[in-house]
KOLLOSE-529562 format. One record per residue (C-alpha): residue number from 1; residue in one letter; y, z, x. Coordinates in Angstrom, 3 decimals, always signed. Each point is the difference from the previous one (the first is absolute). Example, Ala and Ser with C-alpha at 12.3 -4.5 7.8 and 13.67 -1.06 7.14 Angstrom:
% KOLLOSE-529562
1  A  -4.500  +7.800  +12.300
2  S  +3.440  -0.660  +1.370
This chain:
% KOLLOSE-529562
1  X  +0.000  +0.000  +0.000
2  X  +3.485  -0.799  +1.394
3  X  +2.996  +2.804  -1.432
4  X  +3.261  -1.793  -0.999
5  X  +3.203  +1.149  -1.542
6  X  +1.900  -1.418  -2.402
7  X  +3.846  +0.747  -1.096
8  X  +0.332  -0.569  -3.861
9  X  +2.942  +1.483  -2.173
10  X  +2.136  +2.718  +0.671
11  X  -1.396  +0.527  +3.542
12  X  -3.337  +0.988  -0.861
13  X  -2.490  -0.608  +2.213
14  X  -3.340  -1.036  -0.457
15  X  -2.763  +0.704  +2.189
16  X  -2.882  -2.453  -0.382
17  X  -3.375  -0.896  +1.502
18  X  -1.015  -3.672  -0.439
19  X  -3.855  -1.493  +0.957
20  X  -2.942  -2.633  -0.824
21  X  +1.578  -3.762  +0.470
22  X  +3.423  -0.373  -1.546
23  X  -1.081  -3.179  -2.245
24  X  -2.904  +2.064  -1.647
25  X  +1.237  +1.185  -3.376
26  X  +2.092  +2.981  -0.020
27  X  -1.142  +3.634  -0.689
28  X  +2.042  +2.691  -0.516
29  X  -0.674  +3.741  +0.750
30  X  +1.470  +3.450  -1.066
31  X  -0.939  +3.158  +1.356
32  X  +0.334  +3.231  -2.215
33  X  +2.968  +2.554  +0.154
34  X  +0.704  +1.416  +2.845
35  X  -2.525  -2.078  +2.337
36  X  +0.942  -3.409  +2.046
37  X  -1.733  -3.596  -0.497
38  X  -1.770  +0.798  +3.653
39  X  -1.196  +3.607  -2.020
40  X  -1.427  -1.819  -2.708
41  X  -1.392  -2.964  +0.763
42  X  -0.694  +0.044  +3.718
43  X  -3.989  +0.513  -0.860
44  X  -0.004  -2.940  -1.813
45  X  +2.579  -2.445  +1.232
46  X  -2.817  -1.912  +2.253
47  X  -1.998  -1.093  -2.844
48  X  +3.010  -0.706  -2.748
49  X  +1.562  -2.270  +3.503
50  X  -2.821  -2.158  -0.207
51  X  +0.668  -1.157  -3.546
52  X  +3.908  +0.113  -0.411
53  X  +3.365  +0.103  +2.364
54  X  +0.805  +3.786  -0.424
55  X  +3.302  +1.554  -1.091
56  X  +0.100  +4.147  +0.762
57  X  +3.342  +1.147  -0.772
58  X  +0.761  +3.879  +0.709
59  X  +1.705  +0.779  -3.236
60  X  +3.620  +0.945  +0.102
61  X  +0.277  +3.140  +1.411
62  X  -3.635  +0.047  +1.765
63  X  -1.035  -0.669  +3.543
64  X  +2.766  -1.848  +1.658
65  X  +1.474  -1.302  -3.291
66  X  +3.601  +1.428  -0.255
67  X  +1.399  +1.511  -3.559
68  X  +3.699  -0.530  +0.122
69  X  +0.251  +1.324  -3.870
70  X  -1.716  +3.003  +0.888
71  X  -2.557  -0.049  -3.027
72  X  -3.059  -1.333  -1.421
73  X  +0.268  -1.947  -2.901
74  X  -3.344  -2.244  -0.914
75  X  +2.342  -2.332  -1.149
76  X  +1.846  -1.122  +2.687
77  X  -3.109  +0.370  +2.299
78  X  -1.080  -2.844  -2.417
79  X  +2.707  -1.881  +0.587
80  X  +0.089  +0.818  +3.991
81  X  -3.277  -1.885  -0.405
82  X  +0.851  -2.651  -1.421
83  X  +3.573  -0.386  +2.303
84  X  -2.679  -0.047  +2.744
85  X  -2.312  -2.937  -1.161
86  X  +3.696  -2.125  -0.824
87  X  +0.381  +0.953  +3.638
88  X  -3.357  -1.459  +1.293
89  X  +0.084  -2.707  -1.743
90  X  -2.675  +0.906  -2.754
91  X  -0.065  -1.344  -3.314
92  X  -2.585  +2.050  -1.176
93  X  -2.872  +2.607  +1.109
94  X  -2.978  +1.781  -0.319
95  X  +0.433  +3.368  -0.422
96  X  -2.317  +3.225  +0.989
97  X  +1.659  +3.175  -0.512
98  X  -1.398  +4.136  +0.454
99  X  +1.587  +2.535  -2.381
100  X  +3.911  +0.304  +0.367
101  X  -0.308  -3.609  +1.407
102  X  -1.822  -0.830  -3.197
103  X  +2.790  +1.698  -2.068
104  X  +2.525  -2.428  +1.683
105  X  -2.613  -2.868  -0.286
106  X  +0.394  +0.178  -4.340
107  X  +3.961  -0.229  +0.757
108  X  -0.181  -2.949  +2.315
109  X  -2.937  -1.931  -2.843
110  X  +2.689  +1.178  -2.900
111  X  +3.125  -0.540  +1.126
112  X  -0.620  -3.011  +2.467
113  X  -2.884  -1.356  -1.371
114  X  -0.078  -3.498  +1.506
115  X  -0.387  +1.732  +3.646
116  X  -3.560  +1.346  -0.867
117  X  -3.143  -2.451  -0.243
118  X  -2.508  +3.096  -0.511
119  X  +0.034  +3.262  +0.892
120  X  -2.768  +2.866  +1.217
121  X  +1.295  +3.206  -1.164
122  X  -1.589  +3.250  +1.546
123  X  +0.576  +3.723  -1.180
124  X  +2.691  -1.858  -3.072
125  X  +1.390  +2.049  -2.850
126  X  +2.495  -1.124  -2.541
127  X  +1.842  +3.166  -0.675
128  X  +0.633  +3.273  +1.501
129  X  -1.778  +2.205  -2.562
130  X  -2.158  +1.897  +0.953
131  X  -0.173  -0.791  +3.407
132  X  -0.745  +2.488  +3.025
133  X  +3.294  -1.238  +1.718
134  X  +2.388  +1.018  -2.581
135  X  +1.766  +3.218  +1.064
136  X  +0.777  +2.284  +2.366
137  X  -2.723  +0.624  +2.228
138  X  -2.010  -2.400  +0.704
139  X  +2.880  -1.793  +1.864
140  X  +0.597  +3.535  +1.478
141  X  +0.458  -0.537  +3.782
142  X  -0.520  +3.758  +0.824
143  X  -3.378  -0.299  -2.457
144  X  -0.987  -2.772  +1.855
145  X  +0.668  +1.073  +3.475
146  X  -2.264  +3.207  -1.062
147  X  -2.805  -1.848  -2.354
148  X  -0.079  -2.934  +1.870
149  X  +1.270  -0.078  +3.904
150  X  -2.373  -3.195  +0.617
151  X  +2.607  -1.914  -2.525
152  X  +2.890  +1.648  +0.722
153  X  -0.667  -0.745  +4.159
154  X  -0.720  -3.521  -1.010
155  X  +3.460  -0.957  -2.019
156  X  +1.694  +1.659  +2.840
157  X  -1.336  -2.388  +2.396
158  X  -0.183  -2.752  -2.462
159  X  +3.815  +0.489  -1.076
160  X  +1.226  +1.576  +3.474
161  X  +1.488  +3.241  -0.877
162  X  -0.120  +2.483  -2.459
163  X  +3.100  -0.445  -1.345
164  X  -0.636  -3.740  -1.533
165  X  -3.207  +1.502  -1.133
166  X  +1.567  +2.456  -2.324
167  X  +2.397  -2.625  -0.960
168  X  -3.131  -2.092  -1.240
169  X  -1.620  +2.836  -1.746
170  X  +3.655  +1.151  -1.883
171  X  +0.702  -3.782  -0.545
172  X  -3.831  -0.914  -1.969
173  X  +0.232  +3.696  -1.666
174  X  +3.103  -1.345  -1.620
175  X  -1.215  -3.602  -0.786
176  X  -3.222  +1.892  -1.446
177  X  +2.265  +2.047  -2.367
178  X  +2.210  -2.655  -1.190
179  X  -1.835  -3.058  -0.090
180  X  -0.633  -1.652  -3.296
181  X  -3.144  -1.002  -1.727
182  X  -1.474  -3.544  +0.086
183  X  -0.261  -0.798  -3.536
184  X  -3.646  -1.876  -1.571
185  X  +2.737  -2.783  -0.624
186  X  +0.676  -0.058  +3.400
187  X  -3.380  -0.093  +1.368
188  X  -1.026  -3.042  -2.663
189  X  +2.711  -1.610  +1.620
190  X  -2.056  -0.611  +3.416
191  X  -1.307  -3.254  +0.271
192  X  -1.705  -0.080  +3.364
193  X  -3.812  +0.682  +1.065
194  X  +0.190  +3.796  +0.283
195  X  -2.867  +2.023  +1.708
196  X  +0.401  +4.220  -1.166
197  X  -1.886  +1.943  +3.052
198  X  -0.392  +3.831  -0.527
199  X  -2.298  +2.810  +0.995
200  X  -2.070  +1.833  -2.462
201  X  +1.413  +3.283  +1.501
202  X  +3.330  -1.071  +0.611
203  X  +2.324  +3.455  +0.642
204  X  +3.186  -1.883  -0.263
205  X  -0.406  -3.116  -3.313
206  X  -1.622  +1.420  -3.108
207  X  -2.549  -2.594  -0.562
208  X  +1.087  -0.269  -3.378
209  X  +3.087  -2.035  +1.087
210  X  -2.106  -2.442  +2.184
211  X  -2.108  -1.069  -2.998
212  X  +3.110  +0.392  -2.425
213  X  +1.564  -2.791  +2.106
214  X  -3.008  -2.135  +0.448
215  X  -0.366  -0.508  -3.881
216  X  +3.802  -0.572  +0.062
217  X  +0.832  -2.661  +2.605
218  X  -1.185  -3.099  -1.343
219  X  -2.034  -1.152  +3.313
220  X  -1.673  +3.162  +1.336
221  X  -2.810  +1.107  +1.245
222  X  -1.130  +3.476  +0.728
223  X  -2.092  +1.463  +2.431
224  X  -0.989  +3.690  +0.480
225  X  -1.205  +1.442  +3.196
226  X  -2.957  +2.709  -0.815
227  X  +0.802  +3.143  +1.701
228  X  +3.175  -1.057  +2.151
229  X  +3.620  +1.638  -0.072
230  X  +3.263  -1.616  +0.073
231  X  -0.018  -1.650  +3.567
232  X  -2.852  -2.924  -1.212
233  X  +0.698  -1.961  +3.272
234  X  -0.196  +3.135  +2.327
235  X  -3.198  +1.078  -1.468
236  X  -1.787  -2.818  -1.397
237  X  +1.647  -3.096  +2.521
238  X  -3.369  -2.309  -0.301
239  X  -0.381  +0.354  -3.298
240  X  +3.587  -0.349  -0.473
241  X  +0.225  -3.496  +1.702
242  X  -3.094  -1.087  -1.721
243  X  +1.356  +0.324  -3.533
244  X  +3.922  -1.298  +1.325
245  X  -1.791  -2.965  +1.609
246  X  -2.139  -0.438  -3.442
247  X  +2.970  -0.133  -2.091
248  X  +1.669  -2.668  +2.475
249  X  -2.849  -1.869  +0.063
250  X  +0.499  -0.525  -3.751
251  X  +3.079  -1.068  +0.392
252  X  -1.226  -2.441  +2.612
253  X  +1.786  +0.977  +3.100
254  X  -1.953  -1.431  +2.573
255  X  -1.628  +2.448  +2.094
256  X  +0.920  -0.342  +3.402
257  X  +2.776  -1.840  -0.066
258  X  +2.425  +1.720  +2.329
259  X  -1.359  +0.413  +3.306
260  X  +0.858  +3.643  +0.986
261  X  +2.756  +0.452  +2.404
262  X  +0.233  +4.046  +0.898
């Protein structure tokens, strides 16, 4: 993979990772809150290189991604995205997207719909009910230096100091809080092949929400993981690639046909 940067409105700065051959057809990735592209999707960036020319954006605010505006808002992440395929060149893309990533995923589908030619959604919920995000502590950064040092050791170096880490934490607290629902009428308005990926024990997405959405957008397809959490592609990466590369192969994306450059 070969890290880029691009400038794009308002001097934010966009840190990207780009691989495979650069005439293969475009796939798009985004990482969950508070991780990087690199984070992710490094496990499984080989594989995905030798069917498409990669995109990995750190979203604003992430990794070496700047956040002039000082917040999170799904939205504009959205349209960040979509400022940085104008900027490439890029009509339109595949899209794979992991939790938060996923949450900005239905923005970029809904409100730029033409940009999207199908989409693998990981970890995806449509509204903020219920979920184990919403509130106080979970985004807690003196919880989760206690509960959970591993994570807490790995933003750090993933983000480079403590301080942008509790910026991320405050910033998807607040987008968690205040972020409106996705309507049914929203998600029937999706036209584009759409695979649902979630594990039966998911922590994080109630499952209801996963299969709420797959009866809702037009194109779906859901598959559930027996026995994994939310991080499918950490803990189930073969099987993960299997069904992704299944669902392509429907679509009849040639397999193969990006040499990998990494």
């Amino acid at each position: 993979m070969v890290r880029r940067k691009e400038t794009l409105n308002d001097g934010l700065v966009i840190a990207w990772e780009e691989g495979g051959a650069r005439e293969g057809p475009p796939l798009l990735l985004l990482h969950n809150a508070c991780s990087t592209f690199r984070a992710t999707w490094g496990r499984v960036a080989g594989p995905l290189a030798a069917r498409f020319y990669l995109i990995g954006p750190d979203l604003r605010g992430h990794g070496e991604s700047t956040n002039p505006t000082g917040r999170l808002d799904l939205r504009e992440m959205a349209d960040d995205m979509a400022r940085l395929l104008d900027r490439l060149g890029i009509p339109a893309a595949h899209l794979m997207a992991f939790s938060g990533g996923a949450s900005t995923a239905l923005y970029l589908v809904t409100w730029h719909p033409a940009r999207v030619r199908s989409m693998v959604l990981i970890g995806s919920h449509y509204t903020v009910r219920n979920l184990r995000t919403r509130g106080d502590s979970f985004w807690d950064p003196e919880r989760i230096r206690r509960e959970q040092p591993a994570w807490w050791t790995a933003m750090v170096r993933w983000h480079g100091s403590e301080e942008r880490v509790r910026a991320l934490l405050r910033g998807w607290q607040e987008e968690d809080r205040w972020r409106p629902d996705f309507r049914p009428e929203d998600l029937q308005a999706i036209r584009v092949p759409t695979l649902l990926v979630i594990g039966e024990d998911d922590p994080i997405t109630p499952i209801e929400q996963t299969v709420e959405m797959a009866r809702w957008i037009p194109r779906a397809r859901l598959v559930v993981f027996p026995g994994a959490g939310h991080d499918v592609i950490r803990e189930r990466p073969e099987a993960f690639l299997e069904t992704a590369h299944a669902f392509w192969d429907v679509l009849g994306i040639p397999n193969g046909s990006a040499p990998p450059n990494l």
